[in-house]
C-alpha positions, 0 to 999 in steps of 0.5 A: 249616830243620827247627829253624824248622818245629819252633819254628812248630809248637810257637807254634801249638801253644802258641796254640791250648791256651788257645783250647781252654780258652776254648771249654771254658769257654764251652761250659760256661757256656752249659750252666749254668741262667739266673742269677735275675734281681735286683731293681733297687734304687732310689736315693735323689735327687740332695741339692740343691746350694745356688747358690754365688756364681760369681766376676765375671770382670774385662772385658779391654780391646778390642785397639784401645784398647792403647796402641801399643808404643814404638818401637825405638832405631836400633842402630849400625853394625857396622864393616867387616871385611877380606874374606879372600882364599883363594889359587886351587885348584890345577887337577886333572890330567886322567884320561885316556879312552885305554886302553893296550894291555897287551903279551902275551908271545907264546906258546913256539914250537912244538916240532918235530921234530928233524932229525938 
């Protein structure tokens, strides 16, 4: 259990070292003077692109005017196989529900007195 607290307390330590960098460096960047502002530069216009001519697509045929798909031959019988016969299971035999009483051993007899 000690080892576990150490290994938690050394993660958490290590988390928190590069959250203090962080907070460093911004504290710092806040406290720098504004940046001066650039000037925004203008940009050229788009060249013109000259019209290329667009490729004609072929027209597809409608789904009604498809010629029907030709029939399928008939396919022969299979012939008849011989059904196996599996010989009939052996019957279980039955669990009995009655416990048996389990014989004790009576205990010594008792040591009594002598008599002389």
């Amino acid at each position: 259990m000690g080892y576990f607290n150490c290994i938690a307390l050394a993660f958490l330590m290590a988390l928190s070292f590069p959250s203090i960098k962080v907070g460093q460096a911004t504290r710092h960047l806040q406290q720098l003077p504004p940046m001066p502002t650039l000037p925004t530069a203008t940009l050229p216009p788009f060249p013109s692109i000259p019209n290329i001519p667009q490729p004609t697509i072929p027209t597809m045929p409608r789904p009604g005017a498809l010629p029907p798909l030709p029939t399928m031959p008939a396919l022969p019988s299979l012939p008849s196989v011989p059904r196996a016969t599996l010989p009939p299971l052996p019957s279980m035999p039955s669990i009995p529900t009655a416990i048996p009483s389990i014989p004790f051993l009576s205990p010594p007899p008792s040591a009594s007195p002598s008599t002389p």
